[in-house]
KOLBAPA-877975 format. One line per 8 residues: number of its first residue (from 1); their letters; for each residue x, y, z of C-alpha. Coordinates in nm, 4 decimals. Example, Ala and Ser with C-alpha at 12.3 -4.5 7.8 and 13.67 -1.06 7.14 Angstrom:
BEGIN
1) as) 1.2300,-0.4500,0.7800; 1.3670,-0.1060,0.7140
This chain:
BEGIN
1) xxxxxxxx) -1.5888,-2.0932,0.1797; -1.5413,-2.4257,0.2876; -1.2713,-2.3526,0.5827; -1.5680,-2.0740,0.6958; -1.8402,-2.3326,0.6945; -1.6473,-2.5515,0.9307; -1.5977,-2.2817,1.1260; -1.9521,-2.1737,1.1719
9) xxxxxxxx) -2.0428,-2.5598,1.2197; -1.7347,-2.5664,1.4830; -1.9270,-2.2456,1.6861; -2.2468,-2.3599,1.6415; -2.1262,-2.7285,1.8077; -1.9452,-2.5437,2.1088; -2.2955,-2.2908,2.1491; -2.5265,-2.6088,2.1446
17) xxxxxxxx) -2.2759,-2.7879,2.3865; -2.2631,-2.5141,2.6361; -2.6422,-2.5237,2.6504; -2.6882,-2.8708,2.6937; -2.4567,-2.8855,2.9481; -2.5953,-2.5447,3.1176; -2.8114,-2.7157,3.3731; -2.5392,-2.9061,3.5326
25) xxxxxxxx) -2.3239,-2.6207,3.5691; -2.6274,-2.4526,3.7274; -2.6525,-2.7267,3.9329; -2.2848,-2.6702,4.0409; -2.2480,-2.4917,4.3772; -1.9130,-2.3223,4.4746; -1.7751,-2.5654,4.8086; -1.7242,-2.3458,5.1054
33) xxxxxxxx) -1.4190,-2.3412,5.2796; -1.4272,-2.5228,5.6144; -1.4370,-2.2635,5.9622; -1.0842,-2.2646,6.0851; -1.0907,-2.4537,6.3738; -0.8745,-2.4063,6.7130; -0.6599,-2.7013,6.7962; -0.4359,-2.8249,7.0901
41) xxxxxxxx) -0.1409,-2.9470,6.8383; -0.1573,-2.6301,6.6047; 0.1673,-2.4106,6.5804; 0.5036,-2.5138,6.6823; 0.4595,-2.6030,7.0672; 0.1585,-2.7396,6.9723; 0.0318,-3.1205,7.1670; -0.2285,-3.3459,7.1648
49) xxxxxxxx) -0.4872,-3.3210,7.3900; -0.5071,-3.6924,7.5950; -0.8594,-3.6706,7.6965; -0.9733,-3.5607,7.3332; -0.7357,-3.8344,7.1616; -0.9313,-4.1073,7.3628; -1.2801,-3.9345,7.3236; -1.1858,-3.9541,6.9374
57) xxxxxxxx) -1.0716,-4.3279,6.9764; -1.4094,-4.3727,7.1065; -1.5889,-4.2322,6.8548; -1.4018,-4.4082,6.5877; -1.4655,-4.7577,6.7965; -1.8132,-4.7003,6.7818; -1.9016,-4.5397,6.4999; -1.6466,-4.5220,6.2308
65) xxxxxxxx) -1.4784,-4.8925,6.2581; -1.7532,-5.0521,6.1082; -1.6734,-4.9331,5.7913; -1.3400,-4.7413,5.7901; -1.0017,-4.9183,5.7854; -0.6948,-4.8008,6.0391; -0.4230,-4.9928,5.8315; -0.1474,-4.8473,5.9277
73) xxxxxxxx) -0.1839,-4.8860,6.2670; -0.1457,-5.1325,6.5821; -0.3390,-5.1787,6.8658; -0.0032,-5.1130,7.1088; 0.0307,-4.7741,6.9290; -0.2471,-4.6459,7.1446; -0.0675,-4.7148,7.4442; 0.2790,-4.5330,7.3269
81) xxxxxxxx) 0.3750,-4.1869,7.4510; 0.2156,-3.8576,7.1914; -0.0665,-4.0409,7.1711; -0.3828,-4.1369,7.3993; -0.1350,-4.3412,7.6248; -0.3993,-4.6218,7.7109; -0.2851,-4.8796,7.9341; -0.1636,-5.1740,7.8169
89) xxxxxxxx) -0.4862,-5.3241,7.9996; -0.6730,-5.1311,7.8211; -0.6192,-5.1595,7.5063; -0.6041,-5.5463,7.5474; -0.9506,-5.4920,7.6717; -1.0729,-5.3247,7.3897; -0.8573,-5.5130,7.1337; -1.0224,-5.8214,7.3251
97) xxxxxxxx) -1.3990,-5.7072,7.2097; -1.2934,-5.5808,6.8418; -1.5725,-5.6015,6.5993; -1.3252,-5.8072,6.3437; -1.1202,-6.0455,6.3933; -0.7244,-6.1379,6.2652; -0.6401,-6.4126,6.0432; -0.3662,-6.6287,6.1760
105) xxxxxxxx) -0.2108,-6.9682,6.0885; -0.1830,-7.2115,6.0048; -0.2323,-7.4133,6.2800; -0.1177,-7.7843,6.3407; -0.3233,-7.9006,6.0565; -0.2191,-7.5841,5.7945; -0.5325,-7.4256,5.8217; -0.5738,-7.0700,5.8906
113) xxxxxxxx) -0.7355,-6.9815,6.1425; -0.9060,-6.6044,6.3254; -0.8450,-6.4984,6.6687; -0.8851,-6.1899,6.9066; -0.6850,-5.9328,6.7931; -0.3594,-5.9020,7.0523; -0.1795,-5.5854,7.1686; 0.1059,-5.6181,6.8278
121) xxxxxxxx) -0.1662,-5.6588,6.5705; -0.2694,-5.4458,6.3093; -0.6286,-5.3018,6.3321; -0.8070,-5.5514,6.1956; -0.9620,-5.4323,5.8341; -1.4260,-5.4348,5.8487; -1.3669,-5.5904,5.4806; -1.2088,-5.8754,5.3818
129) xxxxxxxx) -1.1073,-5.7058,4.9987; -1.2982,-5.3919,4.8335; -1.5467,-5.5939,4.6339; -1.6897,-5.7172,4.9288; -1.7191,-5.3508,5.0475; -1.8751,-5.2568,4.6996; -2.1395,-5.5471,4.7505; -2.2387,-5.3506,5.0691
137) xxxxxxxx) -2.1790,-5.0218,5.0178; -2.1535,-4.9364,4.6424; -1.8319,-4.7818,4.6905; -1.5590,-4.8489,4.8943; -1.5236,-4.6348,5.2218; -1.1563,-4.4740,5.2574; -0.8804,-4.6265,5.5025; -0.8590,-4.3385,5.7971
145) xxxxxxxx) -0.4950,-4.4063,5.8366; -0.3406,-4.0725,5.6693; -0.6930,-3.9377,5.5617; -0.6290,-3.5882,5.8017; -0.3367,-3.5628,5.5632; -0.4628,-3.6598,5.2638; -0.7958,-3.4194,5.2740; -0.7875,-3.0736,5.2574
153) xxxxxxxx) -0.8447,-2.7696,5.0544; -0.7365,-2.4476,4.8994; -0.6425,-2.1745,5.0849; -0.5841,-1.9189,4.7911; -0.3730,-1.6018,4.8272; -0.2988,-1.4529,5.0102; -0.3839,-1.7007,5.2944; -0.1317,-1.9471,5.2025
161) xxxxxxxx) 0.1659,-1.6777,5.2809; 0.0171,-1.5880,5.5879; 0.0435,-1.9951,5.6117; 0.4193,-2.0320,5.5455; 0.4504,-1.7693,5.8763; 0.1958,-1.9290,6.0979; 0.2770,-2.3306,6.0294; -0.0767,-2.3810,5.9605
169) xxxxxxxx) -0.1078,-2.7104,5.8840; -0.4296,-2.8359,5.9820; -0.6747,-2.7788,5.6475; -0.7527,-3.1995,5.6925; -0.8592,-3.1780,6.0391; -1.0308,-2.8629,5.9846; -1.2422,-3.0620,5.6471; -1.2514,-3.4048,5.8651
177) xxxxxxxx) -1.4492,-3.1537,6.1629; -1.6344,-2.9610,5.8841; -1.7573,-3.2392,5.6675; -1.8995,-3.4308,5.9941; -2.1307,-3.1466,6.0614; -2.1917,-3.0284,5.6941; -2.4990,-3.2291,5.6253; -2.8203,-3.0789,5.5641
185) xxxxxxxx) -3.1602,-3.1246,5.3113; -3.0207,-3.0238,4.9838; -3.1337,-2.6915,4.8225; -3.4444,-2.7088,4.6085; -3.3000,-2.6472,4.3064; -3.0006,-2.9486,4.3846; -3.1113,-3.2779,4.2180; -2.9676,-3.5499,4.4613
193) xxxxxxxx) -2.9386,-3.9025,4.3025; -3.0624,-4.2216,4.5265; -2.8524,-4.3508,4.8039; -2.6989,-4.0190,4.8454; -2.6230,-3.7285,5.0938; -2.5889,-3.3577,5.0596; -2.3053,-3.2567,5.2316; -2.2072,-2.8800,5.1840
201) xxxxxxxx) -1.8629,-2.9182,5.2876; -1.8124,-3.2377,5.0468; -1.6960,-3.1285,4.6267; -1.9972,-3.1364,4.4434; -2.2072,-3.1943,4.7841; -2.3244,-3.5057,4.6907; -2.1768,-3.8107,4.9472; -2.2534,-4.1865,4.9532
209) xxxxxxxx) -2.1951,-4.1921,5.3023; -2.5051,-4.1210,5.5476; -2.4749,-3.8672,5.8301; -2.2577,-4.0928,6.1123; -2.2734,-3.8702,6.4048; -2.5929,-3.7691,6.5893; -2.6197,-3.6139,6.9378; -2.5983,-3.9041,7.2155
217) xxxxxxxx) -2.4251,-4.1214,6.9888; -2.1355,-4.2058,7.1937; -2.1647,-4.1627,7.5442; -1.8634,-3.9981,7.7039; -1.7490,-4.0621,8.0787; -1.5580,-3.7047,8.1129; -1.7939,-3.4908,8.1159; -1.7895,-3.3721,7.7546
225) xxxxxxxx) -2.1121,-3.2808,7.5246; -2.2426,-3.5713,7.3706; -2.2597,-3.3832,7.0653; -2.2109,-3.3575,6.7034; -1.9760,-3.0428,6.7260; -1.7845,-3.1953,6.9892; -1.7861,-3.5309,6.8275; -1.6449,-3.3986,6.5065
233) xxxxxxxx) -1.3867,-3.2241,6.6486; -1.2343,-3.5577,6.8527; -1.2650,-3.7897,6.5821; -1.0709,-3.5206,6.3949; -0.8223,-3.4991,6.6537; -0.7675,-3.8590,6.6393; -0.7553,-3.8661,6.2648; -0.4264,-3.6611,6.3175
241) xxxxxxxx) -0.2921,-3.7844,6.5405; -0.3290,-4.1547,6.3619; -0.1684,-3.9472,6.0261; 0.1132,-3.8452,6.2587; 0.1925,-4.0252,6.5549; 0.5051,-3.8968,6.6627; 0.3928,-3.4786,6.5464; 0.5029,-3.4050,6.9285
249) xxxxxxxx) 0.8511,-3.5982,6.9220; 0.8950,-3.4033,6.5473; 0.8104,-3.0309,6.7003; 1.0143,-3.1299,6.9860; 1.3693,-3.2049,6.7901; 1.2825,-2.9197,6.5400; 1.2729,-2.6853,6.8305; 1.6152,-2.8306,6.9127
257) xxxxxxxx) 1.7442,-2.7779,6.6015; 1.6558,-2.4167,6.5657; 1.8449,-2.3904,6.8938; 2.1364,-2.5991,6.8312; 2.1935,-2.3627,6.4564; 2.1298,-2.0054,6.6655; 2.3716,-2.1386,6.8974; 2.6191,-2.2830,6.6348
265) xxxxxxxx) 2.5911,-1.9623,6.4128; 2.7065,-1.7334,6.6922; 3.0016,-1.9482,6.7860; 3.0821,-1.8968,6.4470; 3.0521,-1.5366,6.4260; 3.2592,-1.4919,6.6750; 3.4828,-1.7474,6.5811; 3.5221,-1.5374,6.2301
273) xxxxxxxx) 3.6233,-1.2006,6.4189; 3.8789,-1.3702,6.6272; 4.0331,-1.5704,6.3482; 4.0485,-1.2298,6.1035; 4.1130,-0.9881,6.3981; 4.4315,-1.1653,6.4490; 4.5138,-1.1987,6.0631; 4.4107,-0.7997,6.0605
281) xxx) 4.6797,-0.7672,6.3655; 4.9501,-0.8960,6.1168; 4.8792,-0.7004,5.8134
């Protein structure tokens, strides 16, 4: 009797639980999948498009530098080739009217010192550690060095097969572009605590960061639509490329490769029938 009464108890614990907790799973919406996107580096042959790597540099300049770090990268990797190929006067332009500044030194009298960034340095970071971002922000907002790697999402099967066949590779770029143009006025029935943002794209839609793009933003010299879509989409691009620099110098030599093996498997074929037709010969 006693082993049944702690397993009624035990039930009646889990039922009580499960309705407690039943208006936070109602609350729960299922995260769409991002739209594939179509993109200039996708596939194999795949490059980057110049124009749209320095319309995304742009944007990030602008908008996103403020409060997003670029860690891993260098002011002269903008100018190398894969990537938006500025100038070296450029970028020493741009690098010239940074936001932040670098910490050097010491100087003659071993005190540190900050300066203009130069063309070798590091992007300079929009925080000096994370508690100063949490004083800001209440959070700390995520270095964009690998984030077009690091985000993504699940494909599910079949799609990932078809993946393996394809090379698609791009679920970060296609969340990065998705989650830029996924905010909207949360659904009636979504309770949305203070200080955040209902993003439909984002897990569990609710995002401490406010919208960052609006049409007109940035103004572009090229021609291109000032606009959200189109904004997305570059700062996406850039994203990836800034994940992986040299993804054109890596499609190139793996094209090479596949080549140099076709090429070195025939020669070997034939190689085989010479060297057993003439042991055949002597049998």
């Amino acid at each position: 009797m006693t082993l049944r009464t702690d397993i009624l108890s035990l039930a009646a614990g889990v039922v009580l639980a499960a309705l407690a907790t039943a208006p936070a799973f109602a609350q729960m919406e299922e995260t769409p999948a991002p739209p594939k996107e179509r993109w200039s580096f996708a596939g194999p042959f795949g490059k980057f498009d110049r124009a749209q790597l320095q319309r995304g540099f742009k944007v990030y300049q602008e908008v996103c530098s403020t409060c997003h770090a670029l860690s891993l990268l260098s002011f002269r990797n903008l100018t190398e080739p894969g990537g938006p190929e500025f100038t070296a006067a450029q970028v020493n332009a741009v690098a010239a009217q940074w936001l932040f500044k670098v910490q050097d030194g010491p100087n003659d009298q071993g005190e540190m010192f900050e300066r203009v960034p130069r063309l070798g340095d590091a992007f300079p970071p929009p925080f000096p550690n994370d508690n100063a971002a949490r004083a800001r922000y209440n959070a700390v907002p995520p270095d964009m060095s690998v984030l077009a790697k690091a985000r993504g999402y699940e494909r599910g099967f079949p799609k990932f097969i078809f993946d393996i066949f394809t090379q698609y590779q791009e679920k970060g770029v296609d969340y990065v572009a998705a989650l830029m143009q996924g905010y909207s006025d949360p659904p009636k029935d979504f309770k949305l605590a203070n200080g955040l943002y209902y993003n439909k794209f984002f897990p569990g839609h609710a995002l401490a960061m406010p919208p960052p793009l609006t049409d007109g933003r940035v103004e572009y010299t090229d021609g291109s639509p000032a606009t959200v879509a189109q904004y997305a989409k570059d700062i996406a691009t850039f994203l990836m490329w800034a994940a992986e620099p040299h993804l054109e110098a890596r499609k190139k030599m793996g094209f090479e490769v596949m080549v140099f093996l076709i090429v070195f498997a025939g020669l070997m074929y034939f190689t085989k029938k010479k060297v057993w037709k003439a042991v055949h010969d002597h049998a």
